[in-house]
N, C-alpha and C positions, 0 to 999 in steps of 0.2 A: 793493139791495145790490150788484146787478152794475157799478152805477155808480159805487162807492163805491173799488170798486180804480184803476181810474183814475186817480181825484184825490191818494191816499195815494201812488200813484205818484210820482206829479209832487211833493206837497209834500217825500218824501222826497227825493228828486233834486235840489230848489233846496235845502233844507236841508242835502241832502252838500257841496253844491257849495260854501254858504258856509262851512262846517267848513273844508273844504281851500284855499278862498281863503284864508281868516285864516293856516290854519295855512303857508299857501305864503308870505303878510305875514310875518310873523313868522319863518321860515327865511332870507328874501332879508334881514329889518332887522338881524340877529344877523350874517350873512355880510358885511354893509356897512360893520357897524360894527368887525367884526375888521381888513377890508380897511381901512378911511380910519383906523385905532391902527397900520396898519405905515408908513403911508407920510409921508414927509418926512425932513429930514436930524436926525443924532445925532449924539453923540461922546459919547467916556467920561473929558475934559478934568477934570470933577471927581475921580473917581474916582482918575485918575495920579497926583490932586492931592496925595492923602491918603493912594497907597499905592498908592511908587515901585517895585513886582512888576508895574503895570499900566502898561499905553504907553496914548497917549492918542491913539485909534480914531477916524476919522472914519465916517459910517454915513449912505448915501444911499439911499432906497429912493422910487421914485416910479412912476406908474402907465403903462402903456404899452398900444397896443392896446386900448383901452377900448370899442372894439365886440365885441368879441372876450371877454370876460369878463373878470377880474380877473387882470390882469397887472402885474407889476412888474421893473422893472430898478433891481437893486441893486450897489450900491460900499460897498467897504471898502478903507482905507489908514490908514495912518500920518499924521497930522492935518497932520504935518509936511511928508507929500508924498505928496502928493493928486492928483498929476499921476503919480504910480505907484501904484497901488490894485493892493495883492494877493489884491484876489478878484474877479471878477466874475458875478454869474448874475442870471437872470430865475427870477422866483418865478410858480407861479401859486396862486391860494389857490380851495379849491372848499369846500363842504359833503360830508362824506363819508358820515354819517349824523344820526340827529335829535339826537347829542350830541357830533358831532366833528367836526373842518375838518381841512384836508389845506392844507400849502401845501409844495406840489411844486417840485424846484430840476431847474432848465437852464441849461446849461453854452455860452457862444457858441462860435461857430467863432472869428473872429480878435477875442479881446478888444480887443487896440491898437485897433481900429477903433471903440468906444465908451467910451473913456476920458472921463469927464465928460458922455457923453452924460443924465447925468441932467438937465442943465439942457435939454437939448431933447427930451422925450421922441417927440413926431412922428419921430424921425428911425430910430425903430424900425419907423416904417410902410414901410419900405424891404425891411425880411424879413418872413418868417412864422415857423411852430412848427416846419416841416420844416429851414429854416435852425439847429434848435438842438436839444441834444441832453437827452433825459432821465436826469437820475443818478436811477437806479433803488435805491430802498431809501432815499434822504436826504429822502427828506419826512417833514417834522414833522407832526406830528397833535398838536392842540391840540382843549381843551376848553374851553369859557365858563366862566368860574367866579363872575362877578356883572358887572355894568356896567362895560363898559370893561375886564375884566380878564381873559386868556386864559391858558392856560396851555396845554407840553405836552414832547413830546421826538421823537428817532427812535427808529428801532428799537436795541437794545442793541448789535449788531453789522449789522447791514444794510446801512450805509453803507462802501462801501469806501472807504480810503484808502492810499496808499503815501506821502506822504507824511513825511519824517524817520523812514524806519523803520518805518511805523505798515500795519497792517493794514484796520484800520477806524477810522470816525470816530464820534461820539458827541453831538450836540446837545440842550442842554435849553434853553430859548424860554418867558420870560414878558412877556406883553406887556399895556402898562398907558396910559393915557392919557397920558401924560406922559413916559413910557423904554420901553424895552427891554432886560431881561436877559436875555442872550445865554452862555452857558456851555458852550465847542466844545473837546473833548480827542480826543486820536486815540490807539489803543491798539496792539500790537503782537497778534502771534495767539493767545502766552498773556496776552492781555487786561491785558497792564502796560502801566500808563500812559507817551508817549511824548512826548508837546506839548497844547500847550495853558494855559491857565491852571489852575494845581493846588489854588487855595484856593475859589474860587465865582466864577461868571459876570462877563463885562465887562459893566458898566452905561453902558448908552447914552443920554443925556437928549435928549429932542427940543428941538431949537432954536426949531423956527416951525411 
């Protein structure tokens, strides 16, 4: 019988372990696949198409730092002029718990200096994370909702903005194999809406 503990030992030990391998699989295949649904280029070209309240969005998001975890340097511009992109950040997307992802926004120090850098993304191996800064409150927290399909928003007021007036800002984020609906309004402090699109999200379709 004395020997008996031992063994029960050990099988229970190899047996945790492969519980928590699988289940480690299976956290990293879910995190990989949310990551490789944000990245490539978009625009909301159709969308302008059929409903002229919408400007037609250019949307680059590609991966950077890829020893480093999952990092992304993103562009947004006027499709028209894309040589001036009025946003620039680096995303990072993480697991936050066993039913939510986080993808966290940083702000560069001299944007001009990566204008279009999405086509070379090595060229970010030049900085680190201390080079940029973290917008505290503007990460989206997103949830799986079936294959290929994510969903999620920030927090109601957490993101600040001054912006045109605006207090805070407001993101809701669904993301699907094929687009991204993107839905960004900014509010004043009694929470009246100030910018943004006012009927429902720009629709972003991936190109490639």
């Amino acid at each position: 019988m004395k020997n008996l503990f031992p063994i029960l030992i050990v099988l229970f030990s190899i047996y945790g372990c492969k519980n928590e391998t699988k289940a480690e699989a299976k956290e990293d295949a879910e995190l990989k696949e949310l990551f490789a649904l944000m990245q490539g280029s978009f625009n909301s070209e159709i969308q302008a198409q059929v409903d002229s309240s919408y400007y037609n969005i250019s949307l680059h998001m590609y991966p950077i730092w890829e020893e480093k975890g999952n990092f992304l340097y993103v562009e947004q511009a006027m499709n028209s002029r894309q040589s001036k992109p009025y946003r620039q950040r680096i995303y990072e997307v993480t697991r936050q718990s066993d039913t939510t992802f986080s993808s966290a926004v940083y702000k560069l120090d001299v944007d001009s200096l990566w204008i279009g850098k999405w086509k070379t993304p090595k060229a970010f191996d030049s900085i680190s994370l201390k080079d940029i800064a973290l917008k505290e409150g503007c990460e989206v927290i997103l949830k799986r909702i079936s294959s290929n399909h994510f969903m999620g928003k920030t927090g109601d007021d957490t993101c600040s903005s001054t912006m045109n007036g605006a207090s805070f800002a407001r993101s809701e984020v669904e993301i699907l194999e094929d687009k991204i609906i993107s839905w960004d309004r900014g509010f004043d402090a009694n929470g009246e809406y100030v910018w943004g699109a006012e009927k429902s999200g720009y629709i972003f379709n991936k190109l490639d």
